[in-house]
N, C-alpha and C positions, 0 to 999 in steps of 0.2 A: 306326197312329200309335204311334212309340214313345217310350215312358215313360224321362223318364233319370230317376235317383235324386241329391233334392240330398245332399252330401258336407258336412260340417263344414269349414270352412276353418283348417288348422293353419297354424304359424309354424314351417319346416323349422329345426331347428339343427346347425349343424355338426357334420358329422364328425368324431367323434375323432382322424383322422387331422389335418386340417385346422386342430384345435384346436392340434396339437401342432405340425404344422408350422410354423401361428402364432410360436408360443412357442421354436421352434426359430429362427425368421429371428431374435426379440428378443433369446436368446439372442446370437447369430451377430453381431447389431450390438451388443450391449455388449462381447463381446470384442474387434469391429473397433477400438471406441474403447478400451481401455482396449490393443491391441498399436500402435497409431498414438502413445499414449501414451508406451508402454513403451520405444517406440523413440526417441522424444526423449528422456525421462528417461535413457535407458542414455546417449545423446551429450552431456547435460549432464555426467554423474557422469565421463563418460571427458576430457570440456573439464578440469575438475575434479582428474582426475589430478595429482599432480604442480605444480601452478600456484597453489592454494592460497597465499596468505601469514601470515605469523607475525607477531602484532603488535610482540614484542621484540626482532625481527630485521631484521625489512623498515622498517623506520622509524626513521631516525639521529635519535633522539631527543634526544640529547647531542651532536650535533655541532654546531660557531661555525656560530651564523648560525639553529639549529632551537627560541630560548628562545623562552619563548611567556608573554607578560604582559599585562596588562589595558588597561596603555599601548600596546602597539605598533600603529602607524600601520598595518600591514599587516594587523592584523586589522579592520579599517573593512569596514563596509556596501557590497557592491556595489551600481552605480546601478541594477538593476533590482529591488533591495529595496524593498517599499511602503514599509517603515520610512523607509530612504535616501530618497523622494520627499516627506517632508514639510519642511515649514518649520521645524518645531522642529530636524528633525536638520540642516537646511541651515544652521540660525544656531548651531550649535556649536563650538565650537574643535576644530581638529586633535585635539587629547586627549580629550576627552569624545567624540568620534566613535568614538574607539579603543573607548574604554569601552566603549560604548554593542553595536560589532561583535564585542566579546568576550563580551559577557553576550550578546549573541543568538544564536553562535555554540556557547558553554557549554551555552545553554537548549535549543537544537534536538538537538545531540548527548547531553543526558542524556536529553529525552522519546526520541529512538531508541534509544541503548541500552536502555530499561526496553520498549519495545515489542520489541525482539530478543531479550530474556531472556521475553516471555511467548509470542512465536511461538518462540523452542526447546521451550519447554512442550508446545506445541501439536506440533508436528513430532515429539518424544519421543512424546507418546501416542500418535498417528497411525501411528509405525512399530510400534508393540505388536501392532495389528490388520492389518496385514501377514504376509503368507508371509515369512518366512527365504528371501531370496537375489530376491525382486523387485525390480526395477528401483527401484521407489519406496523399498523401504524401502533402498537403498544408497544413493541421494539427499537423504533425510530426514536420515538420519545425517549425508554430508557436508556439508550446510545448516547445521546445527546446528553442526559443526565451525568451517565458516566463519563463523557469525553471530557465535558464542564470542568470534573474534579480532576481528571488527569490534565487539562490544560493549567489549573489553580498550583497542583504538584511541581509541574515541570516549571513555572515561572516562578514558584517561589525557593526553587534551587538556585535555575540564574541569577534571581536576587540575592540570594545569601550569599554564592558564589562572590557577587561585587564586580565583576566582568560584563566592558559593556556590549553584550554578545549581540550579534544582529541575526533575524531572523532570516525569513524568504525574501529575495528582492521585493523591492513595490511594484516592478510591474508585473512580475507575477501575483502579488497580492488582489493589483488590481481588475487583471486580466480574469483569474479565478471569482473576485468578488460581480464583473460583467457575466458570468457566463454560468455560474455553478449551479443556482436554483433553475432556470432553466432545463440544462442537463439533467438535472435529478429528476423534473417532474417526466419529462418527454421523451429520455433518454437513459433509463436504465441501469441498460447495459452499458453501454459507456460511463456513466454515474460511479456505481460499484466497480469497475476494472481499475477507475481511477482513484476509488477509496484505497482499492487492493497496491495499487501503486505507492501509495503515501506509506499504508501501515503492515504492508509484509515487510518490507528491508527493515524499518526500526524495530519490529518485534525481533527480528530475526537478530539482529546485530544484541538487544538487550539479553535475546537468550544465551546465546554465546558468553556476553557478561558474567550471567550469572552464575552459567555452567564453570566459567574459568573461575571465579570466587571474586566479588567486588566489598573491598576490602572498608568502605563508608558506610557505614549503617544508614544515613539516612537516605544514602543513594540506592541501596541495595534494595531498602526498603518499599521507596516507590515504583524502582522496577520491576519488584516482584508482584506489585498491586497494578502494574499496568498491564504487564505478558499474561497477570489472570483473566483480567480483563478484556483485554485484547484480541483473545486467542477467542471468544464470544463475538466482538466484532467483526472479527476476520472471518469464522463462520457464517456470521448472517450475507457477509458480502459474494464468499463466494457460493453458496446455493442463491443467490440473484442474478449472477451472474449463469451458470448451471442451468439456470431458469432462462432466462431472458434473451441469452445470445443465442439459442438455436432457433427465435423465434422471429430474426431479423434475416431481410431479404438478401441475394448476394450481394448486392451492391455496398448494400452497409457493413455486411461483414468484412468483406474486401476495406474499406474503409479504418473498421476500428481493427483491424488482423494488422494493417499498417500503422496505426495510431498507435498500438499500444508495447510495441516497445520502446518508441521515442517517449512516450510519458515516464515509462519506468524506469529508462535508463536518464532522463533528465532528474526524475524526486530523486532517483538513486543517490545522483552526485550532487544536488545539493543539500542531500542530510547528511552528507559522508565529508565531501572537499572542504575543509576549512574555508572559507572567504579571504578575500583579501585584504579585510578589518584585522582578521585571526592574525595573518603571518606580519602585518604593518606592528601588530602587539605584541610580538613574542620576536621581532628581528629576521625575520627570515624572508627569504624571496620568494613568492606565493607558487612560483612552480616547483620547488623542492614539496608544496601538499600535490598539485597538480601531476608531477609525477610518480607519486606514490603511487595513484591509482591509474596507472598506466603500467605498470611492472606486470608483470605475468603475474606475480600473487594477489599486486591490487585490482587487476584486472578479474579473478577468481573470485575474489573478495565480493564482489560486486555483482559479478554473477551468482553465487551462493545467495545475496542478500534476497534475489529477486527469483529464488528457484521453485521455490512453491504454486508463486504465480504464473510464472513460466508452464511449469507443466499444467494448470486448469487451463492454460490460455490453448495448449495441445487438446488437450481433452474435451472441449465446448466447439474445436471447430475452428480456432483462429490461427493456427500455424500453416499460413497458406506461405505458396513456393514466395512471395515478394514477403511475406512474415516473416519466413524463416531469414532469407538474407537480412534483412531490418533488424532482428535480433542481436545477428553475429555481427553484424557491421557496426551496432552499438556496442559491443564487450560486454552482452549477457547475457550469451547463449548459450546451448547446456545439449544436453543427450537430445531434447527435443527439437531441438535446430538442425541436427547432422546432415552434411549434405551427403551427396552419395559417391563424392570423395573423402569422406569420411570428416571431413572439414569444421570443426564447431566451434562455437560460442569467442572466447579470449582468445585463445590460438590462433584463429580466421585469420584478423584481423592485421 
């Protein structure tokens, strides 16, 4: 009979070799995403060449026909404006409508310009942490460049307009100016979801404009030099984001999958809701703007502005089950929200 000897049962761990190799694949796929990157970034910055515009050049600001005043009929509400869809602004005179699309017109381009002067913030310190001669940081810079001039645009409308429109609150100015270089350098992903935050709704709301026909040359003008523009930004933000958030642990994804529709549904409404400067100006009770976008359409409105990002936000990984409710509980939630009573976005709620 023979005797076998019992053995202690160990747990084998990998080979050194195996560890590395590990860590060599991980390697090998953060460079793959950051050269798939690189290679977009280089074709933005090369689009970018040359086509850039100048905001005291490319804009006949002084020429018959480019004044721009609180009266004129051509600055009026288009009709897919929640605002334009109520009663109050249906029973207005021809002139008080003018008003009314000057001061909301004033109010959304000063909140962008002050959100464009705190994502250049952001984009400055972000290139500090860069290599000299990366793709990114030749991008970052011409961002910056361009955002310069579309910040120069947009304030010198408000000004000619003559309205004294008010921008972001100051504690948000402030709050953002404590916190934003930071996030840019150490944070990414969160960085670009919340660039994506600022400038998908306002592109989105200007293309609409233009598709419906904006009837001021010189308003049409810079709009269509921004959505060109823009739409180069908005690239570079979301291949970073593409990039960036599948390479964040759960915790932090858990994290910004929460964060980030309170960010979008908060720039949402304050590029959108008049202020309470707005309706103290034009006569009205500032909940006659507050319930606009509360209506089922204005509620749509809003979710539409913010749809693009919505879905990258699905696609990277961030529509988690506490996501998806934070969406729709905000009113801008969309196909990618649906619960599995069928349940989404304005509807939910």
């Amino acid at each position: 009979m023979t005797v076998t000897e019992d053995r202690p049962t160990t747990v084998a761990t990998p080979a050194p070799a195996t560890v590395a190799a590990r860590r060599e694949a991980a390697r090998r796929d953060t460079r793959a995403g950051y050269a798939a990157t690189d290679t977009t970034i280089t074709r933005l910055s090369d689009l970018s060449a040359g086509r850039s515009h100048e905001a005291y050049t490319d804009v006949p600001w002084d020429d018959t026909g480019h004044e721009l005043t609180p009266s004129d009929p051509r600055l009026q509400l288009p009709d897919f404006e929640p605002v334009a869809q109520t009663a109050w602004y249906r029973g207005l005179s021809e002139e008080e409508k003018s008003v009314v699309g000057a001061w909301k017109m004033a109010t959304m381009l000063r909140v962008g310009a002050d959100f464009e002067n705190m994502l250049q913030q952001g984009l400055l310190a972000r290139s500090l942490s860069l290599p000299l001669g990366a793709p990114e940081f030749r991008y970052a810079h011409t961002e910056v460049s361009e955002e310069s001039q579309h910040t120069m645009m947009f304030l010198e409308i408000v000004s000619r307009i003559g309205v004294p429109a008010t921008g972001m609150p100051r504690y948000v100015v402030r709050v953002l100016e404590a916190v934003i270089r930071t996030v840019a350098r150490r944070d990414p992903a969160a960085f670009f979801l919340g660039v994506l935050a600022g400038e998908d709704p306002i592109d989105r709301a200007q293309r609409r404009w233009l598709a419906a026909g904006v009837a001021h040359p010189t308003v049409e003008r810079v709009l269509r030099i921004h959505v060109t523009e823009e739409s180069r930004h908005v690239s570079y933000a979301r291949v970073s984001v593409a990039r960036d958030v599948p390479k964040l642990g759960p915790v932090r994804r858990q994290l910004l999958a929460a964060a980030a529709p309170l960010v979008f549904a908060f720039l949402a409404r304050m590029m959108f809701v008049p202020p309470k400067a707005m309706a103290t100006a034009v006569g009205v009770d500032h909940e006659v703007f507050t319930d606009a976008y509360r209506t089922p359409y204005g509620r749509e409105f809003l979710a539409d502005a913010v749809g693009k990002s919505r879905k990258l936000a699905n696609e990277v990984g961030l529509m988690t089950p506490i996501g998806k409710r934070l969406w729709n509980a905000c009113g801008i939630g969309g196909p990618e929200t649906a619960t599995r009573r069928g349940r989404r976005g304005p509807a939910a709620a």
